[in-house]
C-alpha positions in Angstrom: -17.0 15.3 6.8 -15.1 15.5 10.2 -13.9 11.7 9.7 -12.7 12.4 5.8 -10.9 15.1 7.1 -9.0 12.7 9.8 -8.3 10.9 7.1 -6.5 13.2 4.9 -5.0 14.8 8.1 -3.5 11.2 8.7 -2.1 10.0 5.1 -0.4 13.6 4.6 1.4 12.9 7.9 2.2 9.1 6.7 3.7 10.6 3.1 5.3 13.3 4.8 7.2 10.5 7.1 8.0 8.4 4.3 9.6 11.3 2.3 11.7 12.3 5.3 13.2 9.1 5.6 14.0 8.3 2.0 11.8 5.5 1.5 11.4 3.8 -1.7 8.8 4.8 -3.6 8.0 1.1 -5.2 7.6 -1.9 -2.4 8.3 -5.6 -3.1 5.9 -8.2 -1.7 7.2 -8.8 1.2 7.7 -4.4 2.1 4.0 -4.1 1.2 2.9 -7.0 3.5 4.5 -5.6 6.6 3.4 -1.9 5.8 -0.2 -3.2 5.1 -0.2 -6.0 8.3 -1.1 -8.7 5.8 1.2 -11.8 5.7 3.3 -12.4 2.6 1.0 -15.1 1.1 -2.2 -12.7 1.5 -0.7 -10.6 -1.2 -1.5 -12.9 -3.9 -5.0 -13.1 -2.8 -5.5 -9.3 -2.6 -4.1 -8.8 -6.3 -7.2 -12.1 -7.6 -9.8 -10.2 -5.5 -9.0 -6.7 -7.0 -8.1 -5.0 -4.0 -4.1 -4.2 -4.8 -3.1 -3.5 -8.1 0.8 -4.2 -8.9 2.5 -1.7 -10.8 2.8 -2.5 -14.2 1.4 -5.5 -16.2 3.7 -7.7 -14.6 4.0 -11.6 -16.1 1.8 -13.9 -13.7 5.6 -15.6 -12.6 7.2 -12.3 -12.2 8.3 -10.1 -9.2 5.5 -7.5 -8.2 6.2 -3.9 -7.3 3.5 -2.0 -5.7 3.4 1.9 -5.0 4.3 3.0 -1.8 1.6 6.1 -1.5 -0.8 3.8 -2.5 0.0 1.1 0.2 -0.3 4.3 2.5 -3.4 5.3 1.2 -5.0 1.9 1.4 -3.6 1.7 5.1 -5.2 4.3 6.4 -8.5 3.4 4.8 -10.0 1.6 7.9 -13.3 0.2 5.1 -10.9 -1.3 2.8 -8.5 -2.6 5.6 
């Protein structure tokens, strides 16, 4: 419980930051790869695997957008990292 609660503690911090700096609330590829410490080609990889989700139903040869919060969310999620 104490840990979940770390957890929580730590994401509304990393929203609250983002807000106050006026950060996007979409990422391209290359925004979500720095914020998630992956490398641009990993992305791809990720999205066959199932473990990001672009935004939309984006054509296979199209630009992805992924949601910021949910970057945020998966970046403080040490298991899924």
């Amino acid at each position: 419980m104490k840990q979940q609660r770390t957890d929580d503690d730590l994401l509304q911090a990393a929203v609250a930051a983002w807000a106050i700096r006026g950060l996007p609330a979409r990422l391209d590829v290359a925004a979500s790869a720095r914020l998630l410490g992956f490398a641009e080609h990993d992305i791809p990889v990720l999205q066959r695997v199932g473990k990001l989700t672009p935004l939309g139903d984006p054509a296979p040869n199209a630009p992805k957008w992924f949601s910021a919060i949910e970057l945020i969310r998966l970046a403080a999620d040490h298991e899924w990292l």
